[in-house]
MINUTOR-563359 format. One record per residue (C-alpha): residue number from 1; residue in one letter; x negated, y negated, z negated. Coordinates in pm, whole numbers, plus 50000, padded with zeros to 5 digits. Layout:
<atoms>
ATOM    i  aa      X      Y      Z
ATOM  NUM   a      X      Y      Z
...
</atoms>
This chain:
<atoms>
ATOM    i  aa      X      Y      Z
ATOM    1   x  50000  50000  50000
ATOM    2   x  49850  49651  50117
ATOM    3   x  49748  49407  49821
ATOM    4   x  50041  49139  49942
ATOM    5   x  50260  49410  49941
ATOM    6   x  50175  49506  49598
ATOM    7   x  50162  49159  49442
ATOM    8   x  50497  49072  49583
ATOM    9   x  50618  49365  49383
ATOM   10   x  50501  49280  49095
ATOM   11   x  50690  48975  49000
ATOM   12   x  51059  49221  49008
ATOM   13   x  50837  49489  48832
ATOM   14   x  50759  49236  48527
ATOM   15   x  51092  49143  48547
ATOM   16   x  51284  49449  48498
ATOM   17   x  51004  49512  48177
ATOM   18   x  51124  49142  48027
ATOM   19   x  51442  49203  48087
ATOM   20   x  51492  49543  47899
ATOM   21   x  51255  49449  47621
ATOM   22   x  51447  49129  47506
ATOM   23   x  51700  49309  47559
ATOM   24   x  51653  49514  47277
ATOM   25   x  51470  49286  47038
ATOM   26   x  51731  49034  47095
ATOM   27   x  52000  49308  47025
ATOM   28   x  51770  49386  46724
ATOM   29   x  51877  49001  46608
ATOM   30   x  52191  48863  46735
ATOM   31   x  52447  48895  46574
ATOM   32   x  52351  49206  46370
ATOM   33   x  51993  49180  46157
ATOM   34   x  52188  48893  45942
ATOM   35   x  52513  49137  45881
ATOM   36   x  52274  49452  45814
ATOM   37   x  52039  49267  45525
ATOM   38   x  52381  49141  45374
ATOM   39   x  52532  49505  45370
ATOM   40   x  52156  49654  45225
ATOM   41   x  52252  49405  44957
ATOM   42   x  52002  49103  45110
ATOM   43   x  52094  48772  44933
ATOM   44   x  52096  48489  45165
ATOM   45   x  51754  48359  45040
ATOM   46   x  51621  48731  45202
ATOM   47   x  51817  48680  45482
ATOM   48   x  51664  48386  45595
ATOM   49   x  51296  48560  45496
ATOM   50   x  51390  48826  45698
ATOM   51   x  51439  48597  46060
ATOM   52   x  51181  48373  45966
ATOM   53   x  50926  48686  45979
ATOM   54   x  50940  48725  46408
ATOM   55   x  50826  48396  46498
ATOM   56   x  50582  48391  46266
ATOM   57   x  50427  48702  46410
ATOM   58   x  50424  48471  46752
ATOM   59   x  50211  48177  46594
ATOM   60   x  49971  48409  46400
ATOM   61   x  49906  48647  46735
ATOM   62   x  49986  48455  47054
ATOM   63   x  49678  48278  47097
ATOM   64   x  49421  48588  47005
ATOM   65   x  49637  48842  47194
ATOM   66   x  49619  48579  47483
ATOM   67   x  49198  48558  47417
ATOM   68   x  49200  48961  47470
ATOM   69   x  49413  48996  47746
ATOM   70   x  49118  48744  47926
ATOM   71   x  48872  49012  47784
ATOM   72   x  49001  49376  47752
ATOM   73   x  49264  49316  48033
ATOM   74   x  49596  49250  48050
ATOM   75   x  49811  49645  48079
ATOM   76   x  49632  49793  47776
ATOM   77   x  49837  49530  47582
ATOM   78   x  50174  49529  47747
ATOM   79   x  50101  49912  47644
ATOM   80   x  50061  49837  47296
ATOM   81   x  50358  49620  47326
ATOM   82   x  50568  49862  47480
ATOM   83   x  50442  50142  47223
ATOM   84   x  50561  49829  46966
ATOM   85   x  50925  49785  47135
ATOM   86   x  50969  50159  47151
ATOM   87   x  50900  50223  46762
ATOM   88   x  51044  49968  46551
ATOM   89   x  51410  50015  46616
ATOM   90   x  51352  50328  46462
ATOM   91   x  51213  50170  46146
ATOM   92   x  51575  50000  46124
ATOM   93   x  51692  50300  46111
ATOM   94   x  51515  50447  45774
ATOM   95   x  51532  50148  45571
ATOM   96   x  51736  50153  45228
ATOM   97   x  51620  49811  45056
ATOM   98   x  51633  49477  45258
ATOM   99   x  51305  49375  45174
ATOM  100   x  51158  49632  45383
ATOM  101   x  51298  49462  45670
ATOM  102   x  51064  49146  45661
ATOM  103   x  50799  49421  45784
ATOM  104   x  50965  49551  46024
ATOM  105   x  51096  49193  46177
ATOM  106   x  50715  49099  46174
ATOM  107   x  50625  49466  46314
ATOM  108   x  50872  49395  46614
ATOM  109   x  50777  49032  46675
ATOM  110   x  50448  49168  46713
ATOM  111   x  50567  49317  47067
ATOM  112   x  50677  49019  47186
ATOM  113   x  50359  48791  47081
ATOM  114   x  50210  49038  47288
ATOM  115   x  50477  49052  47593
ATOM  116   x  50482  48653  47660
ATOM  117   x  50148  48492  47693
ATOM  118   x  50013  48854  47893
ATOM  119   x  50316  48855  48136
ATOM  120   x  50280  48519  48188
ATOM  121   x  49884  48530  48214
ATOM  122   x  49977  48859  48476
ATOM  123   x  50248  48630  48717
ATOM  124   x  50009  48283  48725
ATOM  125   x  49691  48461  48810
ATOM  126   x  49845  48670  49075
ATOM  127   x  50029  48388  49245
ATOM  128   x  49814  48095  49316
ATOM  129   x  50072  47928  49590
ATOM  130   x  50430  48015  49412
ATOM  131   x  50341  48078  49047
ATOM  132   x  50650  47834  48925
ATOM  133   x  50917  47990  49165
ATOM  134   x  50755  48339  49021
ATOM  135   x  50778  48241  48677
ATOM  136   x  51125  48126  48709
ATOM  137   x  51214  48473  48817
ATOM  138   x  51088  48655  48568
ATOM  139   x  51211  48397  48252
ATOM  140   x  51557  48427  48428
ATOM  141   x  51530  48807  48363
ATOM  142   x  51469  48752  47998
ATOM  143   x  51717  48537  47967
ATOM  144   x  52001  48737  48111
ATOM  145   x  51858  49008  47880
ATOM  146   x  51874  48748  47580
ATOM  147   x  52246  48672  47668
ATOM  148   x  52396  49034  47742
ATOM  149   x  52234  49118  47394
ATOM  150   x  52473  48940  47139
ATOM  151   x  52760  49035  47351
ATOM  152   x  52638  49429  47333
ATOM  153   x  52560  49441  46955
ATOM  154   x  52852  49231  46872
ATOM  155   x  53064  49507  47071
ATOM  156   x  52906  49794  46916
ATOM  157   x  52896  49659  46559
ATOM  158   x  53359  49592  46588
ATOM  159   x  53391  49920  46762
ATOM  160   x  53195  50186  46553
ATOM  161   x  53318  49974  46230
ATOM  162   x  53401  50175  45940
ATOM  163   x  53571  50053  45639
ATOM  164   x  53403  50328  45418
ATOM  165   x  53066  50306  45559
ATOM  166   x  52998  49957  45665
ATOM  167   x  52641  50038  45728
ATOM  168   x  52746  50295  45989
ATOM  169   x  52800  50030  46298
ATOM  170   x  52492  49877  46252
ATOM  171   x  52273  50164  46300
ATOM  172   x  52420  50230  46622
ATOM  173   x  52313  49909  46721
ATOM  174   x  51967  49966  46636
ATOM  175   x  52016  50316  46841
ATOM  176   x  52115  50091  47129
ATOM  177   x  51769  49918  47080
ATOM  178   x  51597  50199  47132
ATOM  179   x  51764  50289  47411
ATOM  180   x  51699  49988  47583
ATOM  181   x  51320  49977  47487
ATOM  182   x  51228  50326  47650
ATOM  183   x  51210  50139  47973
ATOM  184   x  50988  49888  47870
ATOM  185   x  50736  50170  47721
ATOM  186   x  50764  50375  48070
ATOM  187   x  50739  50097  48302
ATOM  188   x  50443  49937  48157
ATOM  189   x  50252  50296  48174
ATOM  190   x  50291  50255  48538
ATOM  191   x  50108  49901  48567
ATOM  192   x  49856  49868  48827
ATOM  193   x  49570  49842  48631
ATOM  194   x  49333  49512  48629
ATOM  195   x  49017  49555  48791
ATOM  196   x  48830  49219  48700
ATOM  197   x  48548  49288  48492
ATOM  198   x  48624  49348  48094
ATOM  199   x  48427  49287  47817
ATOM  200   x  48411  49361  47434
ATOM  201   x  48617  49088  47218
ATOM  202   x  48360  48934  46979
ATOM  203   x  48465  48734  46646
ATOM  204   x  48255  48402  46778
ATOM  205   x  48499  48434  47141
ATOM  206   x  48752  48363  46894
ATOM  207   x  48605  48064  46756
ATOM  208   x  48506  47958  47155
ATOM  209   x  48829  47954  47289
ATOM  210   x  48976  47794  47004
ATOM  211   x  48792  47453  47006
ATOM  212   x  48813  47467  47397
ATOM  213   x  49176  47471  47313
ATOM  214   x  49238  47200  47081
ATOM  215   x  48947  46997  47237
ATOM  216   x  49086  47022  47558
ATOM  217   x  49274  46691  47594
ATOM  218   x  49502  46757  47864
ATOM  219   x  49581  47099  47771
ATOM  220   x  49655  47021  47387
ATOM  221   x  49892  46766  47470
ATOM  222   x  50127  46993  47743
ATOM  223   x  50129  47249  47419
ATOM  224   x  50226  46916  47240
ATOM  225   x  50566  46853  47494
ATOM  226   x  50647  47239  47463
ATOM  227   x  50654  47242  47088
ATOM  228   x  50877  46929  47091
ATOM  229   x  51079  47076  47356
ATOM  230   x  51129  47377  47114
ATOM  231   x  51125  47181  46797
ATOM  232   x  51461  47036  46933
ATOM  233   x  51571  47415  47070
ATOM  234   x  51558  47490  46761
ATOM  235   x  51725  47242  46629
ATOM  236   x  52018  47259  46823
ATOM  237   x  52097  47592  46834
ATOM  238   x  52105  47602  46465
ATOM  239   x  52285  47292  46358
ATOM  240   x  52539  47231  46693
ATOM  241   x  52720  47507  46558
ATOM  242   x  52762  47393  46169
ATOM  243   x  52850  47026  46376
ATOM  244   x  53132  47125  46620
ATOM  245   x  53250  47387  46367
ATOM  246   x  53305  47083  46101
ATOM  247   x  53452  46865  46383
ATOM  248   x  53756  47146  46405
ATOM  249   x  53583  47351  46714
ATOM  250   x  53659  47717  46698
ATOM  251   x  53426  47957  46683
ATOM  252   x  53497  48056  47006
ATOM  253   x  53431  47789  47198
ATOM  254   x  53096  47710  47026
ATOM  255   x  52988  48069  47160
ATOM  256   x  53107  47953  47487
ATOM  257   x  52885  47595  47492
ATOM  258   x  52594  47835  47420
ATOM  259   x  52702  48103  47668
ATOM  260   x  52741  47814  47979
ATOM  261   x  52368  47618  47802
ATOM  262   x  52191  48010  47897
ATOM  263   x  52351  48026  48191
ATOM  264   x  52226  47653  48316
ATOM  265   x  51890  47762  48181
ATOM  266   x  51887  48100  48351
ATOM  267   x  52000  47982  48689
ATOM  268   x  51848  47726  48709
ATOM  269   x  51478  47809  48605
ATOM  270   x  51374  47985  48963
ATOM  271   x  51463  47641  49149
ATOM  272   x  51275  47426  48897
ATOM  273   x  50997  47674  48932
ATOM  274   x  50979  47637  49313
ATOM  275   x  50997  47242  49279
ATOM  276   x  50719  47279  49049
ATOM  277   x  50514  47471  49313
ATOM  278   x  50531  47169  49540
ATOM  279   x  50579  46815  49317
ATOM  280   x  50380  46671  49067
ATOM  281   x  50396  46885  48738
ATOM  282   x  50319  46592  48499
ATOM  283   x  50657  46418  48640
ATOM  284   x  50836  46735  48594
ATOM  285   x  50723  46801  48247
ATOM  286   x  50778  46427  48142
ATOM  287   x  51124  46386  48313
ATOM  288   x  51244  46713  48170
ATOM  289   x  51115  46626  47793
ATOM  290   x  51298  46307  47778
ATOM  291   x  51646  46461  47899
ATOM  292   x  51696  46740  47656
ATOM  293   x  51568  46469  47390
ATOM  294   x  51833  46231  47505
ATOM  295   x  52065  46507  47523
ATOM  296   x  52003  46599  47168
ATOM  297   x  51970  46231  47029
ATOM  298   x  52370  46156  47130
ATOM  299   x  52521  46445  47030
ATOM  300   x  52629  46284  46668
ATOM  301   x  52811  46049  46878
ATOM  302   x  53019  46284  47031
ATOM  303   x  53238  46573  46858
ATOM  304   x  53444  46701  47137
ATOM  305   x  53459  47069  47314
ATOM  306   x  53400  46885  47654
ATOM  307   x  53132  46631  47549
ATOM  308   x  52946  46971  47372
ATOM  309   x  52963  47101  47682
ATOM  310   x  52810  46882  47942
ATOM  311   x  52546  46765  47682
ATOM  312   x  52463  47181  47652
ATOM  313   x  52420  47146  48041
ATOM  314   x  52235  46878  48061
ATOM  315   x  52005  46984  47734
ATOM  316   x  51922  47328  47942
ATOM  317   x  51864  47204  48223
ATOM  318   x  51561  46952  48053
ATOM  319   x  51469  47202  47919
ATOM  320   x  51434  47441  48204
ATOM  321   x  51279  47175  48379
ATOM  322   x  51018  47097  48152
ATOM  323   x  50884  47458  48058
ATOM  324   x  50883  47568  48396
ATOM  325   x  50617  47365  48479
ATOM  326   x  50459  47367  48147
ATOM  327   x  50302  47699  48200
ATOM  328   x  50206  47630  48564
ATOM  329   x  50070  47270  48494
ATOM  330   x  49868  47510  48210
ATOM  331   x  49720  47755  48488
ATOM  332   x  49614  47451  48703
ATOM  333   x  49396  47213  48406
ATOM  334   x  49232  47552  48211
ATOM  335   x  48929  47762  48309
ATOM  336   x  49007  48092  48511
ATOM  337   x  48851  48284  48236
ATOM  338   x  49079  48119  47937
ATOM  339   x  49424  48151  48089
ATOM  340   x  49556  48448  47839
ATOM  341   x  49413  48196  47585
ATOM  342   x  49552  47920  47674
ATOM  343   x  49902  48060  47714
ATOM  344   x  49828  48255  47379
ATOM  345   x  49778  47928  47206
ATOM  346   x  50075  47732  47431
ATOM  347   x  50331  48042  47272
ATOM  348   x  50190  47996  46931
ATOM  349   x  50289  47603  46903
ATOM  350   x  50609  47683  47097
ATOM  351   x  50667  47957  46797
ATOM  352   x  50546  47625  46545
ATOM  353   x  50819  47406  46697
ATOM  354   x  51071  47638  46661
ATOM  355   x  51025  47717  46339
ATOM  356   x  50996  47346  46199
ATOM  357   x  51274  47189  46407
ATOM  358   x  51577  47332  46230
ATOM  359   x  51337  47289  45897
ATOM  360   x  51313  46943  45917
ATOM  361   x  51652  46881  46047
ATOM  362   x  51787  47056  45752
ATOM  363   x  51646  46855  45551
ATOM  364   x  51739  46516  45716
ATOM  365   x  52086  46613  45762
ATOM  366   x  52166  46715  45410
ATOM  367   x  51995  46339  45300
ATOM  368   x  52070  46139  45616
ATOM  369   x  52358  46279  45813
ATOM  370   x  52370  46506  46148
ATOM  371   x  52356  46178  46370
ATOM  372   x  51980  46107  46241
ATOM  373   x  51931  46472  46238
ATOM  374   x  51946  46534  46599
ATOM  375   x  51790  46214  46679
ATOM  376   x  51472  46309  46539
ATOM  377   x  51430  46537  46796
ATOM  378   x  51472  46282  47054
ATOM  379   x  51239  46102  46820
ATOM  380   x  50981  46393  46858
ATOM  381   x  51037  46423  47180
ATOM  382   x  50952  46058  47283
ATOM  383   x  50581  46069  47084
ATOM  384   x  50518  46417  47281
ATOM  385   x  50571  46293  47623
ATOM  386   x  50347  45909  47552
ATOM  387   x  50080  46131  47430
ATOM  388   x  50119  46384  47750
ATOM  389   x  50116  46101  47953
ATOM  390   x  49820  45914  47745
ATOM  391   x  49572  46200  47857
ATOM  392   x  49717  46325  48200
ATOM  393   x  49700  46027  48372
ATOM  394   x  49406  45904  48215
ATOM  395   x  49106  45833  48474
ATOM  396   x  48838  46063  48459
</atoms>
């Protein structure tokens, strides 16, 4: 089979892995990890212990998984990963106690530190001319795999319900999980392998890639725009809900602003990812930022179902058009031989934002109200994009 040939395989072939492995983490999550610590006996204090535990397996692992996959190569991880995604809904499975959850949430977010920067690091270094269109493809995949997930779990979880066992429906859930993850573990067995030349991971590469990182101007400062971008992800999809549902929205309907926000994300993300092929990134990134920041910023001026949903639009679409060419702009300003790295470390402040937007939200909105909540992030994401645009259009 001719190398094109091959390579324009590859792209549907990562695709179909991202797809079926968040899939089943996400199934692993939404709606039923929060249900399953309450019925172990979790108090809400573990519950939140318990969610907190997979993105923080993303900021501690991103960035060194990233620095191997540049050294060892790129399948032997997505291996690991896939042995990762194959195992740990079976740890669900055994547990008695909630507390031995937190493990197993870390254990499993492990997989997925491992599945984003390498996949990524796989589709920009194979296409040079199309990377954006390519990574559009494949972050639509995991995104119709992060939608279909709730939906599953939540069906599984009201039809095997049991009034004497309540524990019962959940398990099957995590059974589903494992279902879906035995696609993931096969398909990455059947990678072409990497043939550039590997070398032995050293504690001082570490260290290297690191300060080339943070010194790195240019490349610190598009990590900057993606952790505000995610710092206000974050912060919508966890407060929105407690806003509309105080305004008198049902429950519902606030499932359906999120369901139409994926879509516009998901659909959108391959056309975004082709402009980004042929326009100028920085412009992209920029305009994108300051949309799903205004987006955010007026949404305590609004409480209906209709303004909800045409500011979910317009926030996913921002922020499709901003990561899109985040990871692109990425490939094009770092050295060849740092590009797991630098998407390692990219993931790992993404993971940062995400964790500290609905933090410091929380804490504005119980002192302040949900109007200056949300518009910190529009706040956040104004200093992002002047320091993005500070160092990317500074003259060399």
């Amino acid at each position: 089979m001719k190398k094109e040939e091959i390579n324009s395989k590859l792209i549907y072939y990562l695709s179909l892995i991202g797809f079926f492995a968040i899939f089943s983490t996400t199934i692993s999550k939404s709606p039923v990890l929060p249900l399953y610590t309450k019925a172990l006996g979790g108090t809400d204090f573990v519950i939140g212990l318990v969610s907190a535990f997979s993105p923080l397996a993303g900021i501690l692992f991103s960035f060194p998984i990233g620095l191997m996959s540049d050294k060892i190569g790129r399948k032997k991880l997505l291996i690991v990963s896939g042995i990762i995604f194959l195992i740990s809904p079976l740890l669900y499975l055994s547990v008695s106690s909630p507390g031995w959850l937190i493990p197993i949430r870390f254990f499993h977010g492990v997989a997925t530190a491992i599945l984003g920067p390498v996949t990524a690091a796989m589709i920009v270094g194979t296409y040079s001319k199309n990377k954006g269109e390519k990574l559009g493809i494949y972050s639509s995949s995991t995104l119709i795999g992060r939608t279909l997930a709730p939906l599953l779990g939540g069906f599984i979880i009201s039809y095997f319900a049991n009034p004497g066992i309540s524990i019962i429906s959940y398990k099957y859930v995590y059974i589903a999980a494992f279902i879906l993850s035995l696609p993931v573990f096969f398909l990455v067995l059947f990678l072409k392998e990497d043939k550039k030349n590997k070398s032995k991971v050293q504690l001082k590469d570490f260290y290297i890639d690191l300060k080339y990182f943070i010194s790195n101007k240019k490349l610190f400062s598009t990590s900057l725009v993606e952790m505000a971008t995610y710092f206000s992800y974050g912060a919508f999809e966890t407060y929105l809900p407690v806003y509309l549902s105080q305004n008198g929205v049902p429950a519902y309907k606030i499932g359906l602003i999120f369901s139409i926000q994926i879509l516009s994300i998901a659909g959108s993300k391959p056309l975004f990812g082709k402009l980004a092929d042929r326009i100028d990134k920085r412009i992209q990134i920029i305009f994108g930022i300051l949309t799903l920041g205004i987006a955010i910023g007026i949404i305590g001026f609004f409480s209906t179902i209709t303004s909800a949903i045409i500011i979910g639009i317009i926030f996913g679409l921002g922020l499709s058009f901003s990561t899109i060419a985040t990871s692109t702009y990425i490939a094009e300003i770092t050295d060849k031989d740092k590009l797991g790295a630098s998407l390692g470390g990219l993931s790992s402040i993404m993971d940062i934002g995400q964790g500290v937007g609905p933090f410091i939200t929380g804490i504005i909105i119980t002192y302040f109200s949900f109007k200056q909540g949300f518009l910190i992030s529009l706040i956040v994401a104004i200093i992002s994009g002047v320091i993005f645009s500070i160092y990317n259009w500074k003259k060399e």
